[in-house]
N, CA, C and O atoms as a printed pandas DataFrame, in Angstrom:
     atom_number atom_name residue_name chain_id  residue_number  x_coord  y_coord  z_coord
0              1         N          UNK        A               1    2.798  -67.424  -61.619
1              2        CA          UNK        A               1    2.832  -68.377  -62.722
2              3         C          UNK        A               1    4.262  -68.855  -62.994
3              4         O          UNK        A               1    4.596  -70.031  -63.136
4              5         N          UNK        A               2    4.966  -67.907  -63.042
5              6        CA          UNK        A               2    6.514  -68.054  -63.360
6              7         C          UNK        A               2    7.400  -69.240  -62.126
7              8         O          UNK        A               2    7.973  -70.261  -62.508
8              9         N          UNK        A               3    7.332  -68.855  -60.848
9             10        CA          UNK        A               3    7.397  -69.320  -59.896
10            11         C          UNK        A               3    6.788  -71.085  -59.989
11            12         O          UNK        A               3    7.398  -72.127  -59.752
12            13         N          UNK        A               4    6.040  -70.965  -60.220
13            14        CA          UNK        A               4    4.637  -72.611  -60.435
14            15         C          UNK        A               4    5.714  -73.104  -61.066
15            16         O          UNK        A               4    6.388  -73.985  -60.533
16            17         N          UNK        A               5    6.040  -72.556  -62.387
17            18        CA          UNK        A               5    6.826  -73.400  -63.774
18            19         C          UNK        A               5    8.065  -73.775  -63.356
19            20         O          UNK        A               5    8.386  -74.963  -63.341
20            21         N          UNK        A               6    9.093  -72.554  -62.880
21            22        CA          UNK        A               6   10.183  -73.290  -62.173
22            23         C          UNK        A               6   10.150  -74.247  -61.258
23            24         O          UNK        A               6   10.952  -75.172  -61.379
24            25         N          UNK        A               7    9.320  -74.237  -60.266
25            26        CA          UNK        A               7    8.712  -75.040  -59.588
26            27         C          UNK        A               7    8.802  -76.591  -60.333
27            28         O          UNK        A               7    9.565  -77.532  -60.113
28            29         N          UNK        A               8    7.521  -76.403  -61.447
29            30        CA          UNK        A               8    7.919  -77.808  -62.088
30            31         C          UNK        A               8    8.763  -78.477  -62.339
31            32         O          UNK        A               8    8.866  -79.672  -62.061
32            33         N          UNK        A               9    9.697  -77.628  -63.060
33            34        CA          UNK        A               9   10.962  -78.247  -63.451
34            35         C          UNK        A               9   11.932  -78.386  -61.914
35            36         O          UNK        A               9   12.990  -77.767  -62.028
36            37         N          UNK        A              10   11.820  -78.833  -61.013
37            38        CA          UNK        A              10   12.341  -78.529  -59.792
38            39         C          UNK        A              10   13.551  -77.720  -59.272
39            40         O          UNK        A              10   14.448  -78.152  -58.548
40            41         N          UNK        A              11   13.441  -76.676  -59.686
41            42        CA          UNK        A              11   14.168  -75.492  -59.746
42            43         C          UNK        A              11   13.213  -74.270  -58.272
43            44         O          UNK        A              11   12.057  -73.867  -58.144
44            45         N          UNK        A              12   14.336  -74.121  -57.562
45            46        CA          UNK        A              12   13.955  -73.365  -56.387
46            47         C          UNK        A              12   14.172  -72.058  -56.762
47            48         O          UNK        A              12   15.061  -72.115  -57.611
48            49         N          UNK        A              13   13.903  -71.110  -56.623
49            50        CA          UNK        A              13   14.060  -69.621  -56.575
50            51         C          UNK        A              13   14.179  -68.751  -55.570
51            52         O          UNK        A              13   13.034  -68.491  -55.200
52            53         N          UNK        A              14   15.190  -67.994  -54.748
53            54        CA          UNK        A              14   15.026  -67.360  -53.757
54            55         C          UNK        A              14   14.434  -65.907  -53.948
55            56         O          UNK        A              14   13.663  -65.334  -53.179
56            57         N          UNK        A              15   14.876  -65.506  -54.953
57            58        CA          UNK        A              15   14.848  -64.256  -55.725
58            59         C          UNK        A              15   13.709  -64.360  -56.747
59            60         O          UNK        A              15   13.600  -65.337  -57.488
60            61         N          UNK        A              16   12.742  -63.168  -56.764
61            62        CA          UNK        A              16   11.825  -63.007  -58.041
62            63         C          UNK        A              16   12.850  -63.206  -59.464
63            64         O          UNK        A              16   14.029  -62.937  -59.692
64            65         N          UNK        A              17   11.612  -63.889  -60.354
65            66        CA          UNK        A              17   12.280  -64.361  -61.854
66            67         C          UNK        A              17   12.827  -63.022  -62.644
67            68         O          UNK        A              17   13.770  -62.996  -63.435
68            69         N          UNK        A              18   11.713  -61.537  -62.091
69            70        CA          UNK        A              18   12.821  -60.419  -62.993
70            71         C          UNK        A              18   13.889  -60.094  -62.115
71            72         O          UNK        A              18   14.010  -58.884  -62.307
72            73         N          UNK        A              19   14.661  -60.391  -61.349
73            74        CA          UNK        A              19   15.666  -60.428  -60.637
74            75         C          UNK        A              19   16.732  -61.511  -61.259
75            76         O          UNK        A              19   17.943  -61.337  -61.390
76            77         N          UNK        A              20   16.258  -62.233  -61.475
77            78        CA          UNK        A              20   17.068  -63.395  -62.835
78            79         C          UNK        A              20   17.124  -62.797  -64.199
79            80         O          UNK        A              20   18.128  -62.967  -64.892
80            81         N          UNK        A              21   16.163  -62.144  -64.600
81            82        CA          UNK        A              21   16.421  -61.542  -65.801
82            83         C          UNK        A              21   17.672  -60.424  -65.767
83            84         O          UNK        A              21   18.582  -60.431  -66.595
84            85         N          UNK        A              22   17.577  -59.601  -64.826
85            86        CA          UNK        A              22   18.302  -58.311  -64.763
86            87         C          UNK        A              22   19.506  -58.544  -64.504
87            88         O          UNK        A              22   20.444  -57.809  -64.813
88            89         N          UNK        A              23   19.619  -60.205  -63.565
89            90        CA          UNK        A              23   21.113  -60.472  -63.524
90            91         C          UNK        A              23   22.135  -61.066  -64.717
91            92         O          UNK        A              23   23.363  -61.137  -64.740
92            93         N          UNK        A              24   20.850  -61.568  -65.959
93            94        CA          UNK        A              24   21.910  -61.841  -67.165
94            95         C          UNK        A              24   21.806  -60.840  -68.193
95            96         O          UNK        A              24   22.633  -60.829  -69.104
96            97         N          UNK        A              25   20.761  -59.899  -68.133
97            98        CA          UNK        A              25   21.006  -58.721  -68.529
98            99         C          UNK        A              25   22.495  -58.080  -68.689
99           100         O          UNK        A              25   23.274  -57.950  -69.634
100          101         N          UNK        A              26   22.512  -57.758  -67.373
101          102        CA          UNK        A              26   23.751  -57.419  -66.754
102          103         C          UNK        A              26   25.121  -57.966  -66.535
103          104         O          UNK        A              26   26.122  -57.306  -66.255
104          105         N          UNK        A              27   25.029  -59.407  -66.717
105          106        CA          UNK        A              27   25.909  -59.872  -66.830
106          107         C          UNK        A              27   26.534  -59.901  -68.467
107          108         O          UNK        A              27   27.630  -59.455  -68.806
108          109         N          UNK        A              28   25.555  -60.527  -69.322
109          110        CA          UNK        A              28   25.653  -59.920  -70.657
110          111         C          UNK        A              28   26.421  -58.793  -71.150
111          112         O          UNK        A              28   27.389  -58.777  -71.910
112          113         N          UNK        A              29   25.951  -58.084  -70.711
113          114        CA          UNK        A              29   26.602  -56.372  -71.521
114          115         C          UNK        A              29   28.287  -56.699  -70.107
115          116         O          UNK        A              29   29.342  -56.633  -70.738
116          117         N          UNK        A              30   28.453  -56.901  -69.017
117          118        CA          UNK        A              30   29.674  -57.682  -68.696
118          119         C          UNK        A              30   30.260  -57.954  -69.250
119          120         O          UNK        A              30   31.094  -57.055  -69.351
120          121         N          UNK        A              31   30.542  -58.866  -69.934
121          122        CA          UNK        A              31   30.960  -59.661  -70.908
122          123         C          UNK        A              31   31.416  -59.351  -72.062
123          124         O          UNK        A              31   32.237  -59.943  -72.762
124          125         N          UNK        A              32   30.471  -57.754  -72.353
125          126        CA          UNK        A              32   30.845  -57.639  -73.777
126          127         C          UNK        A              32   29.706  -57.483  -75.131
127          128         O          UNK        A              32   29.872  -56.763  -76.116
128          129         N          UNK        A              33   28.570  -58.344  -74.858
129          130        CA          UNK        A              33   27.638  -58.339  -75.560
130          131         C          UNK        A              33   27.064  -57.048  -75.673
131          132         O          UNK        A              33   26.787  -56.354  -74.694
132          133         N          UNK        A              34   26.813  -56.593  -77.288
133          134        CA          UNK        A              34   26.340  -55.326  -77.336
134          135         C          UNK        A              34   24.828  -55.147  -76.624
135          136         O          UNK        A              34   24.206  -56.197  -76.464
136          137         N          UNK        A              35   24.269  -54.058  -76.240
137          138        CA          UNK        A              35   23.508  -53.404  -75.230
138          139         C          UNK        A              35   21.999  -54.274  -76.234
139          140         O          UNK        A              35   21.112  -54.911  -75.666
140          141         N          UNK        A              36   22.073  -54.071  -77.659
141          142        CA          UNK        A              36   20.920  -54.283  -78.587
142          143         C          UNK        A              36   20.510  -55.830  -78.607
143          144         O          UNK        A              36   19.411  -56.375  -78.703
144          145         N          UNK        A              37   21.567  -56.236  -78.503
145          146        CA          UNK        A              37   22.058  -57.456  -78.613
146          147         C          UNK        A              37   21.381  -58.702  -77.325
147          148         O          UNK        A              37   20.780  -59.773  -77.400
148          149         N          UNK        A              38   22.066  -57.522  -75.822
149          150        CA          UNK        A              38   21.404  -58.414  -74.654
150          151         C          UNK        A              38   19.558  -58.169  -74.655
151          152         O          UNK        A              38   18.787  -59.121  -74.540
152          153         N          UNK        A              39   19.163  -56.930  -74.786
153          154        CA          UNK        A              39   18.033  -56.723  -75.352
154          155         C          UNK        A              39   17.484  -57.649  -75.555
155          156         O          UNK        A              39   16.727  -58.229  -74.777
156          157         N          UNK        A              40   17.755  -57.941  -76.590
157          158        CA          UNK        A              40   16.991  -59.094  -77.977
158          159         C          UNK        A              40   17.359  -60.676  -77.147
159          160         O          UNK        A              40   16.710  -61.685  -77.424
160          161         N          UNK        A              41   17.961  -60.679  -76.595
161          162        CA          UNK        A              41   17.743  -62.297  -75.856
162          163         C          UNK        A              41   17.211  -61.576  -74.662
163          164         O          UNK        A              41   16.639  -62.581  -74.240
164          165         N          UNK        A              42   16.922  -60.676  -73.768
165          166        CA          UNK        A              42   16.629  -60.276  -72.815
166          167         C          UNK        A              42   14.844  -60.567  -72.684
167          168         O          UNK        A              42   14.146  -60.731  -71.683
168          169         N          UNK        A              43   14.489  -60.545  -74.166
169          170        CA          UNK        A              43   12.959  -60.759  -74.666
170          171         C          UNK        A              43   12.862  -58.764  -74.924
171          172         O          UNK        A              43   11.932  -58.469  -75.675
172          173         N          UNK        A              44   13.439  -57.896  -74.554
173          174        CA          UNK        A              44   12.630  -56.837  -74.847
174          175         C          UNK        A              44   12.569  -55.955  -76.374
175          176         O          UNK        A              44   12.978  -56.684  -77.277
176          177         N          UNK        A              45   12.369  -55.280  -76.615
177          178        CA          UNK        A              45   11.960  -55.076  -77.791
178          179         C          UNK        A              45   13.324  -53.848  -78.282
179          180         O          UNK        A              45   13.974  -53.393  -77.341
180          181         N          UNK        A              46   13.479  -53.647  -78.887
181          182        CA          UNK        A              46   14.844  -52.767  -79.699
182          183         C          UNK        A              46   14.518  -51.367  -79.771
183          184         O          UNK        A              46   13.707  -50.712  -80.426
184          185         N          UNK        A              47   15.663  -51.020  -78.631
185          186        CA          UNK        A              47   15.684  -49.636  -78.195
186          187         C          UNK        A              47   15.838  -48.200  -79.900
187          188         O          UNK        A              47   15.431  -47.040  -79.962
188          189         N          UNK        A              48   16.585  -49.058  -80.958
189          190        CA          UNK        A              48   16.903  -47.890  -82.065
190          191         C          UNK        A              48   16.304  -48.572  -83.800
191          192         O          UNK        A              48   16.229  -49.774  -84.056
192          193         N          UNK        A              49   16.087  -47.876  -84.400
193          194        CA          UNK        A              49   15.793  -48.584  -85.409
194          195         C          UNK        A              49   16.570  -49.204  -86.135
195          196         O          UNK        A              49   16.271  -49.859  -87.134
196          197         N          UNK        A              50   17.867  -48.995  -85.567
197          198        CA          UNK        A              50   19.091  -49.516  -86.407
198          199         C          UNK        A              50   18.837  -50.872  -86.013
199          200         O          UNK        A              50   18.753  -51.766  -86.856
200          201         N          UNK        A              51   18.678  -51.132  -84.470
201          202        CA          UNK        A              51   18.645  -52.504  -84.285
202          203         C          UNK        A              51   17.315  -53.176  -84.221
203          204         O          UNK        A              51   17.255  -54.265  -83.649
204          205         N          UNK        A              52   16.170  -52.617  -84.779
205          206        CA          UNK        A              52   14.919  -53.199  -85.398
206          207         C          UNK        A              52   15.405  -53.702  -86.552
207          208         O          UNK        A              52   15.737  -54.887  -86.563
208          209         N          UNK        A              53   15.529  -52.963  -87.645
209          210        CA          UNK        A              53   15.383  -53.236  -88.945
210          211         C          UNK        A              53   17.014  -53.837  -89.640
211          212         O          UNK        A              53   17.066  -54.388  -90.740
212          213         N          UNK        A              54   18.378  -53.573  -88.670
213          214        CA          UNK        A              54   19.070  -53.958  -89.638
214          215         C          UNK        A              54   19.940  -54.998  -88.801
215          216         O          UNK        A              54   20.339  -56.020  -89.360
216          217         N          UNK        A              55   20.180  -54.793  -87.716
217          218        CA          UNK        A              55   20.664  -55.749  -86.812
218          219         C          UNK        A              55   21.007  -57.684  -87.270
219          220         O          UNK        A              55   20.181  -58.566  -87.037
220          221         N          UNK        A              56   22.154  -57.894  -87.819
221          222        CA          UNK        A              56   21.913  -59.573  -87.804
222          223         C          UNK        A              56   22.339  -60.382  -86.792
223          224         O          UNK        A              56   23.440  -60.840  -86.488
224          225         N          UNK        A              57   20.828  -60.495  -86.160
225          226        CA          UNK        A              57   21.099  -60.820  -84.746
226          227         C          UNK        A              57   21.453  -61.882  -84.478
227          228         O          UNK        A              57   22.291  -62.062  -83.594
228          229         N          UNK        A              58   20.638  -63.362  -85.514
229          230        CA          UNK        A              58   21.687  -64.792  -85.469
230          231         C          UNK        A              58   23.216  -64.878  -85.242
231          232         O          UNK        A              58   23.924  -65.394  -84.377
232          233         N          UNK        A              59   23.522  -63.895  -86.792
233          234        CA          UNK        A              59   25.202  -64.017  -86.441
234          235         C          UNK        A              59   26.015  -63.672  -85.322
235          236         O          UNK        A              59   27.082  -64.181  -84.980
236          237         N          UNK        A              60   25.383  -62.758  -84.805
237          238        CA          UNK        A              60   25.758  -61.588  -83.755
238          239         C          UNK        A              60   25.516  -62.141  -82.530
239          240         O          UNK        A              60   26.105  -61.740  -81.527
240          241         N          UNK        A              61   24.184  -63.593  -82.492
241          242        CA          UNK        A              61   24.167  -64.436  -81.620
242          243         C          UNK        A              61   25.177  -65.304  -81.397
243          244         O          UNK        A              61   25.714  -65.642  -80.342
244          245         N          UNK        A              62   25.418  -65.701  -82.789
245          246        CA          UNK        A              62   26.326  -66.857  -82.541
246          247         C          UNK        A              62   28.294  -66.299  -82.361
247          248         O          UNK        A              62   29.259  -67.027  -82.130
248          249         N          UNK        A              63   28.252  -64.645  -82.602
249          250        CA          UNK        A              63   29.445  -64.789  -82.270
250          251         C          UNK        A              63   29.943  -64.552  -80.447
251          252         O          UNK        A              63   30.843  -65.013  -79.744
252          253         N          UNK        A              64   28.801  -63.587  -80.232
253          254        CA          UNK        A              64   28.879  -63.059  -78.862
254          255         C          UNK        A              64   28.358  -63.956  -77.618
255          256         O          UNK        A              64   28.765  -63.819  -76.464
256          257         N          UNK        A              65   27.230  -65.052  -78.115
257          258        CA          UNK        A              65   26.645  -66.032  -77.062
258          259         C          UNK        A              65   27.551  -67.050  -75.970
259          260         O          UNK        A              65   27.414  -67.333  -74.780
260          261         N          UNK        A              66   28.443  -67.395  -76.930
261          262        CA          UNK        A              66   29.622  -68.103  -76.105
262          263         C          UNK        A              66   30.371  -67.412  -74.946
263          264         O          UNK        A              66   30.798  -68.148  -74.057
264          265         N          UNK        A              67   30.612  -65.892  -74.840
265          266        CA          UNK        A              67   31.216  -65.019  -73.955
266          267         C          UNK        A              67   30.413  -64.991  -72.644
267          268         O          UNK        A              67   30.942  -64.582  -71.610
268          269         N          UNK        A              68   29.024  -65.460  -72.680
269          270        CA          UNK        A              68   28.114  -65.238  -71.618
270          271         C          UNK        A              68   28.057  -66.516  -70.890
271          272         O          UNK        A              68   27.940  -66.689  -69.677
272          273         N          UNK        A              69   28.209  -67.800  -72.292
273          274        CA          UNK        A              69   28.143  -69.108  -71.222
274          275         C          UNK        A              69   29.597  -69.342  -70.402
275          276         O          UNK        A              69   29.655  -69.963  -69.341
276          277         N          UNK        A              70   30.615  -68.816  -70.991
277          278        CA          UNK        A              70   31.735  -69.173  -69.993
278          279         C          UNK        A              70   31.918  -68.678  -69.308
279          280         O          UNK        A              70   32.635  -69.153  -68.427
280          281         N          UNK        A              71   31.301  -67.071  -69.171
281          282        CA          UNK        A              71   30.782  -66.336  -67.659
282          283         C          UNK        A              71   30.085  -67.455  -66.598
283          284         O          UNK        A              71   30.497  -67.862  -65.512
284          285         N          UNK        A              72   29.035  -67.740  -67.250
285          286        CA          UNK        A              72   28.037  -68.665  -66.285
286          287         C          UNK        A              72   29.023  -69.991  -65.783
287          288         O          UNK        A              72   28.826  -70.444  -64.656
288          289         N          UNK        A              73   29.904  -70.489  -66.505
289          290        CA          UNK        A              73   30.825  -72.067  -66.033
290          291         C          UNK        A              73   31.523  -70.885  -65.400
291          292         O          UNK        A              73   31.391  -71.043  -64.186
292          293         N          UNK        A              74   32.059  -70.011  -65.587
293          294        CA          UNK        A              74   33.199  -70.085  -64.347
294          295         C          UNK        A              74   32.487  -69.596  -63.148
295          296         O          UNK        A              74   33.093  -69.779  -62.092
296          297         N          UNK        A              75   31.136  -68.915  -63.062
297          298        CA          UNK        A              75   30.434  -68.520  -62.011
298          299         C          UNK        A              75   29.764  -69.807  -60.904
299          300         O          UNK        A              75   29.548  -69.907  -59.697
300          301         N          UNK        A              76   29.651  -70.419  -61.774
301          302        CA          UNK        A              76   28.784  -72.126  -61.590
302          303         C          UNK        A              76   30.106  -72.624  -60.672
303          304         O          UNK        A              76   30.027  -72.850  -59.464
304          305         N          UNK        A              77   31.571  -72.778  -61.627
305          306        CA          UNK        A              77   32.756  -73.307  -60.517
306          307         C          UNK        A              77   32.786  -72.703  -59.846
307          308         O          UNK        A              77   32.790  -73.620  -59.025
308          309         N          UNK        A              78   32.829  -71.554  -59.032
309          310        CA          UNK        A              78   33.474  -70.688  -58.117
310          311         C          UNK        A              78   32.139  -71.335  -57.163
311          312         O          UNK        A              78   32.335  -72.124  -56.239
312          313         N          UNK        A              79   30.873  -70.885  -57.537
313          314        CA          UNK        A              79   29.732  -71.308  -56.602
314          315         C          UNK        A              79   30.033  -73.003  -55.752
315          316         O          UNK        A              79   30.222  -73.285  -54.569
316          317         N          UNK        A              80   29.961  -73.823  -56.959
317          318        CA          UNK        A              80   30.311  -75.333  -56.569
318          319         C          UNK        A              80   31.749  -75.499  -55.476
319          320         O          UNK        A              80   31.799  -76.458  -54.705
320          321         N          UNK        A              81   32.520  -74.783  -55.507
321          322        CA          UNK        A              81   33.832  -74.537  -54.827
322          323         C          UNK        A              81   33.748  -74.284  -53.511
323          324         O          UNK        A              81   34.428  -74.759  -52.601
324          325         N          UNK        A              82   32.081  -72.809  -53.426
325          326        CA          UNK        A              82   32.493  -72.465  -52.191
326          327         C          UNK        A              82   31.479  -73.137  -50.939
327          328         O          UNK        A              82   31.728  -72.912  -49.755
């Protein structure tokens, strides 16, 4: 199904889509982004109750989210480069 959808949007995949997940997972907590944090954009559900119930994850989005996209531009230049 996942595959079909990228598909649509004409987006090729060499690699299975949880193989894309695990790589911004990982790149994420890279970067810096707390572990609860990549989680919660990761789609999975919150490993402690601290970060169920008290976590402010907007703010915490909006301060840490930027560290991951300028991972991705300088990964994107180096790719386009080589």
């Amino acid at each position: 199904m996942r595959q079909a959808l990228l598909s649509l949007w004409g987006l090729r995949m060499k690699e299975p889509v949880k193989y894309v997940r695990d790589f911004a997972y990982n790149a994420m907590l890279q970067v810096g982004i707390p572990e609860s944090l990549a989680d919660y954009l990761n789609g999975r559900g919150p490993q402690t109750v601290g970060a169920k119930h008290y976590l402010e994850k907007k703010r915490q989005i909006i301060t840490h989210y930027p560290k991951y996209m300028a991972y991705l531009e300088e990964l994107r230049a180096k790719i386009e480069q080589a």
